[in-house]
C-alpha positions in Angstrom: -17.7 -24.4 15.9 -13.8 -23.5 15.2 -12.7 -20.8 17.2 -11.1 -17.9 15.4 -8.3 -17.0 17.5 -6.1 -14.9 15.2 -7.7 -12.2 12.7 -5.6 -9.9 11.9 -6.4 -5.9 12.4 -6.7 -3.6 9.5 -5.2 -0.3 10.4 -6.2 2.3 7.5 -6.0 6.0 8.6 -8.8 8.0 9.0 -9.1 9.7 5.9 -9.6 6.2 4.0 -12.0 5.1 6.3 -14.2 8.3 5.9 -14.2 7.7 2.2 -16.9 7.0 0.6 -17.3 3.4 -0.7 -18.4 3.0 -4.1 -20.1 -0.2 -4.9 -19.2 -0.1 -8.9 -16.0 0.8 -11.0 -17.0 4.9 -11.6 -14.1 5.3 -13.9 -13.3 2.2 -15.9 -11.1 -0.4 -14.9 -11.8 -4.3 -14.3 -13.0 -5.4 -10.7 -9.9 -6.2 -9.7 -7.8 -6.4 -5.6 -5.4 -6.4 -3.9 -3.5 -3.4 -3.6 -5.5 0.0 -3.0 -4.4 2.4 -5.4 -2.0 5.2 -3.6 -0.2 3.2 -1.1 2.7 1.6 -3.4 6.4 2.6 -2.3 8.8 4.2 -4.7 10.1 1.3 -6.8 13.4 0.1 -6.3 13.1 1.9 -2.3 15.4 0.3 0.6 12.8 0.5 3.5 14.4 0.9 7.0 13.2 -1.1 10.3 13.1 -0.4 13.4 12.2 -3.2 16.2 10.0 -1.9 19.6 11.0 -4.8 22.2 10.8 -8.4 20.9 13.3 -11.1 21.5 16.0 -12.4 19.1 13.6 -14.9 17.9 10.7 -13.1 17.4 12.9 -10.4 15.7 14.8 -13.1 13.5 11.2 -14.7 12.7 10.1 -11.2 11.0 13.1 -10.7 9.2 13.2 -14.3 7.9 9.2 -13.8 6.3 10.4 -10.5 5.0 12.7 -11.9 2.9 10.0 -13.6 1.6 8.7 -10.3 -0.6 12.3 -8.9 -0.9 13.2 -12.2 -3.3 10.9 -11.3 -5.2 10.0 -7.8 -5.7 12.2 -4.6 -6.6 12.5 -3.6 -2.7 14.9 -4.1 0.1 14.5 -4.3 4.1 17.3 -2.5 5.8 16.6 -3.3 9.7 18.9 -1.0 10.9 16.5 0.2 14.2 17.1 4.2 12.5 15.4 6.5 14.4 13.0 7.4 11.5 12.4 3.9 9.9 9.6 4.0 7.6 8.6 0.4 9.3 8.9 0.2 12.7 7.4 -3.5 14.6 6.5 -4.0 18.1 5.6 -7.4 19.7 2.8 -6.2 21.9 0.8 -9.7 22.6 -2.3 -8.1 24.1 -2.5 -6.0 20.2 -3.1 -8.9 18.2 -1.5 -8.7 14.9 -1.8 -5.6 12.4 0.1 -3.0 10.1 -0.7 0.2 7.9 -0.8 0.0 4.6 2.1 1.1 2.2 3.1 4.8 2.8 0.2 5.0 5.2 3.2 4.2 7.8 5.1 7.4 7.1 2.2 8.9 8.2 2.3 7.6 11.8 4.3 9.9 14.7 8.0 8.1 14.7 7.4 7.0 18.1 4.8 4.9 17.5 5.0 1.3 15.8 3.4 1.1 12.1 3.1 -3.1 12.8 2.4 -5.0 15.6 3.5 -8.7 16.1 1.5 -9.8 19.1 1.5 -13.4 17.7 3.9 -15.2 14.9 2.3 -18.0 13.9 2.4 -19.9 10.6 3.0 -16.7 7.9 1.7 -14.0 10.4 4.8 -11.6 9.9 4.6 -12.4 6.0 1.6 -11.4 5.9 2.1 -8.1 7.9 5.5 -7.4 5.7 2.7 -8.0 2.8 0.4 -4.6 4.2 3.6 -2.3 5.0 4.7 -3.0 1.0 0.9 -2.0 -0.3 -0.9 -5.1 0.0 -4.7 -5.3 1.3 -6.8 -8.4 2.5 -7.7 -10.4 0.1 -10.9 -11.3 1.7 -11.6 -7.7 0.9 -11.6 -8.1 -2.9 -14.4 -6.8 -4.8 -14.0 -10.6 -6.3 -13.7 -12.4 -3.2 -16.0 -14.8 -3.6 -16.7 -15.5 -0.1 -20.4 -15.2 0.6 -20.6 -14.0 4.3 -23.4 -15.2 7.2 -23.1 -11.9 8.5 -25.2 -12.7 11.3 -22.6 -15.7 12.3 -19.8 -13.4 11.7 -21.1 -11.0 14.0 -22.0 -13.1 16.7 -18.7 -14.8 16.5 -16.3 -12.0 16.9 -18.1 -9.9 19.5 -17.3 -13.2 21.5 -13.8 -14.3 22.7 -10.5 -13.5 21.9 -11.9 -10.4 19.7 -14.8 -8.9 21.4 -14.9 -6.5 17.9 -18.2 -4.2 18.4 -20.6 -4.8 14.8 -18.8 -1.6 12.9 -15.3 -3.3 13.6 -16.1 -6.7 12.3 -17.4 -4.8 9.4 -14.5 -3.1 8.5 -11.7 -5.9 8.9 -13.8 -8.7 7.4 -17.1 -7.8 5.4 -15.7 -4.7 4.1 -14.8 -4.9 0.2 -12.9 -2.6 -1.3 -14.8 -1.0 -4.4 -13.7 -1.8 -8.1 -12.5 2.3 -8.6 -10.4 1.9 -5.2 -7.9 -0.9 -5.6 -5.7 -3.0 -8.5 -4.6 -6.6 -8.8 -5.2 -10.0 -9.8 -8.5 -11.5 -9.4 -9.1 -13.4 -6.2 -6.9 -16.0 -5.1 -7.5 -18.7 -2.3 -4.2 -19.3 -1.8 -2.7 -16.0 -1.3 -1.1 -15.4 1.8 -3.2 -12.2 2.4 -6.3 -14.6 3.3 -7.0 -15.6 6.9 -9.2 -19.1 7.6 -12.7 -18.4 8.2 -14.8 -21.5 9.0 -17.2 -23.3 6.7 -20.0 -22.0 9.4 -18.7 -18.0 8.9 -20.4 -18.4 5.3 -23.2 -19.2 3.7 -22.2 -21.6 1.1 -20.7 -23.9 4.0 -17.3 -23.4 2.3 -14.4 -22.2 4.3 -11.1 -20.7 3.4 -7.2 -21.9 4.4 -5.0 -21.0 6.5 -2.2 -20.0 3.9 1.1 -19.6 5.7 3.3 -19.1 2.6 3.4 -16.8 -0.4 1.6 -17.9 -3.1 2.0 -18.3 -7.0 0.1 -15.6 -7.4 1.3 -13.5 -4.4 4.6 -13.4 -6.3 3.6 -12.8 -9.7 1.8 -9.4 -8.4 3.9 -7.7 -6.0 6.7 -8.3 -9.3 4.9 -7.2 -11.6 4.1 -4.0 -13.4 1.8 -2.5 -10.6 3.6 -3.4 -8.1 7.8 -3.3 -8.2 8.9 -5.0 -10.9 12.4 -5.4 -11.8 12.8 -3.6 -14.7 10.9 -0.7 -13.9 13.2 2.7 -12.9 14.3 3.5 -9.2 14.7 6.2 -7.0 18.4 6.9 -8.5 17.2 6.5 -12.3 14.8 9.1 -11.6 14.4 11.5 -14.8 15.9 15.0 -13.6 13.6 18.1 -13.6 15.2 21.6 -13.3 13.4 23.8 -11.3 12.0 26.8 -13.1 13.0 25.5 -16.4 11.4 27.8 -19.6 10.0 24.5 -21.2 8.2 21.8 -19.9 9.3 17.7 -19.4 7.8 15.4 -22.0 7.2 12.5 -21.0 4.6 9.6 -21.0 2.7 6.9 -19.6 3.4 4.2 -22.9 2.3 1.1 -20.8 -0.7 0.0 -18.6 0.7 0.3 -15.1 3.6 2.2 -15.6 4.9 4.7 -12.9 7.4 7.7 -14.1 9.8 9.0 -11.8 11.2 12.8 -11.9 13.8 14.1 -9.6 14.4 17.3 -8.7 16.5 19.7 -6.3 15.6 22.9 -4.6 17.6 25.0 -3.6 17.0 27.2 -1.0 13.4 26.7 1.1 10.2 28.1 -0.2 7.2 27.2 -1.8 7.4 24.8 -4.9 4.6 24.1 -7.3 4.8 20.6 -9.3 2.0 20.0 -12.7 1.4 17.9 -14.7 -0.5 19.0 -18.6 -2.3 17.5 -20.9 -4.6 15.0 -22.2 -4.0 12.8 -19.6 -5.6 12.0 -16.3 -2.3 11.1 -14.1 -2.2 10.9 -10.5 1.6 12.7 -8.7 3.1 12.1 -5.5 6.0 14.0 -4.1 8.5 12.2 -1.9 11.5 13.8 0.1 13.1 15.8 1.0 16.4 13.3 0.6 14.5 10.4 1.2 12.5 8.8 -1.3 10.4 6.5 1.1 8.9 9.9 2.2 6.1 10.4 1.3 5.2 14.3 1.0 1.7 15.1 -0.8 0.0 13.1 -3.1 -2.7 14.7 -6.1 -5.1 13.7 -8.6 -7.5 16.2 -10.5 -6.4 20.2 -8.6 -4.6 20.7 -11.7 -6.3 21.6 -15.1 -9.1 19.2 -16.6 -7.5 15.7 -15.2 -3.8 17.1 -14.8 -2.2 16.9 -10.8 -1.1 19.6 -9.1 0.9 19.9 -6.2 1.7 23.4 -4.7 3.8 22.9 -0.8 6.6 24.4 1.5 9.5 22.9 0.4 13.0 22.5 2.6 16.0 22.7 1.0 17.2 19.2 -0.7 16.4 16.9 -3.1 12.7 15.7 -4.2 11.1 12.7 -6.1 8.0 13.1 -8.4 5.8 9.6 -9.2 3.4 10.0 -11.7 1.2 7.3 -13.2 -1.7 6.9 -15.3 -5.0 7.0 -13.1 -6.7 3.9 -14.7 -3.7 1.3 -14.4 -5.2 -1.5 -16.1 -5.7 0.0 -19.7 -4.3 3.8 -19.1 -1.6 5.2 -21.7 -1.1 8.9 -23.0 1.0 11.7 -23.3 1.7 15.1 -20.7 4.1 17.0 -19.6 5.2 18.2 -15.7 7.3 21.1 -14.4 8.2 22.0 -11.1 8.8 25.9 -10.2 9.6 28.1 -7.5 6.5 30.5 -6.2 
């Protein structure tokens, strides 16, 4: 038997783990991973880091594999230890290895970390850097191929180092994401989201690797049209809104993937109501105020039919408005989105 030493720890907040888990796509789409729809980052975003302890060479380590994603996709890494870094790593050894997912970390109290570091072997802080930007397990692809003992799996990990009880095993290594839940590529065996899992873990007798550097595939994705692609608009080529404006923004999704970015300025506090209308289903998040790595509200169907709706307190400054299409691999169509004060 090959001991499993290092498995890294999902850390998804409660209200994603208390969702239900469909087993089938319920509204279109391909069966597709590895990126759970809702977690991506503002194209374009500079994403500050803070460090909680570590040495210089632990620290340099997870800057090095960062660098990793920031050559290839339409993000930066400012580690500038700010006070209110939207990624901020500890190096607790007795925590294993783990991170929230996406904007899931803007979520998390600013005094605690949203990644831990407890070991940094092979690709381990690539692979961590690879959550924080939006990125799920690929063992948890509805696609995954890997057909589980579950019996051997269980047995395994409530043993040493782990000592995971049968629900946590579950979630960080039998859990699959449903088709309706997540976007992608289909699964990849070399993508440095996968962990090795002996031949004995499965039922097939056939193991996975221990991939310790970005694959092929890895790269293509977190570039590409779902992800932060190059070409796509950023934070400051964000289409301007005016606030209370007599006539609505046209605007539209015109490609599969595509995310459309709306800025916007309030004036004075109160509360602000952003929609979306017409024929298409769209999904809206709201980032700010003044920072467009934070993330405010997010909304899919409260406004009419399949339009979004978001209606919050708003501080005075300025605002960003994502809005894409709710079925990213085939969704295109027209609507229109305002933003006013009441």
């Amino acid at each position: 038997m090959t001991p499993i030493r290092h498995v890294c720890f999902d850390r998804i907040l409660p209200r994603d783990l208390l969702r239900p888990q469909a087993t089938m796509a319920t509204r279109g789409g391909r069966t597709r991973a590895i990126s759970p729809i809702g977690k991506t980052w503002i194209n374009g975003s500079t994403l500050s880091v803070r460090f909680i302890g570590g040495d210089a060479a632990q620290r340099a380590k997870a800057q090095e594999q960062a660098g990793w994603w920031q050559a290839v996709a339409n993000l930066r890494f400012a580690f500038n230890d700010a006070p209110n870094a939207d990624i901020r790593i500890a190096f607790d050894p007795h925590d294993g290895a783990w991170s929230y997912i996406g904007t899931d970390c803007r979520s998390i109290p600013l005094d605690q970390p949203t990644m831990n570091l407890g070991f940094l072997d092979g690709g381990t802080a690539a692979h961590e850097f690879g959550h924080a930007i939006g990125l799920a397990h690929e063992h948890s692809n509805p696609q995954g191929g890997i057909q589980w003992n579950e019996a051997v799996v269980l047995r395994e990990l409530a043993g040493s180092p782990n000592f995971w009880d049968e629900a946590t095993t579950r979630h960080n290594v039998l859990f699959r994401y449903a088709a309706d839940q997540i976007n992608g590529t289909a699964f990849d065996p070399d993508s440095i989201m996968l962990y090795f899992f002996p031949a004995t873990w499965t039922t097939n007798g056939v193991a996975t690797r221990a991939n310790e550097v970005l694959s092929k595939t890895d790269k293509q994705f977190i570039a590409g049209a779902k992800m932060y692609p190059r070409a796509a608009p950023t934070a400051a080529e964000a289409t301007p809104l005016t606030v209370n404006a007599r006539t609505r923004t046209a605007a539209a999704i015109g490609q599969f993937g595509e995310e459309d970015l709306f800025r916007f300025t309030a004036a004075e506090a109160g509360r602000y109501v952003i929609d979306t209308r017409g024929p298409t289903d769209v999904v809206m998040k709201l980032f700010g105020p003044n920072s467009p790595t934070a993330l405010i509200a997010e909304d899919d169907d409260s406004g009419f039919a399949t339009n979004a709706r978001i209606a919050v307190p708003l501080s005075a400054g300025d605002y960003w408005v994502q809005v894409r299409h709710y079925n990213r691999e085939s969704g295109q169509g027209d609507y229109s989105v305002k933003v006013r004060r009441g």
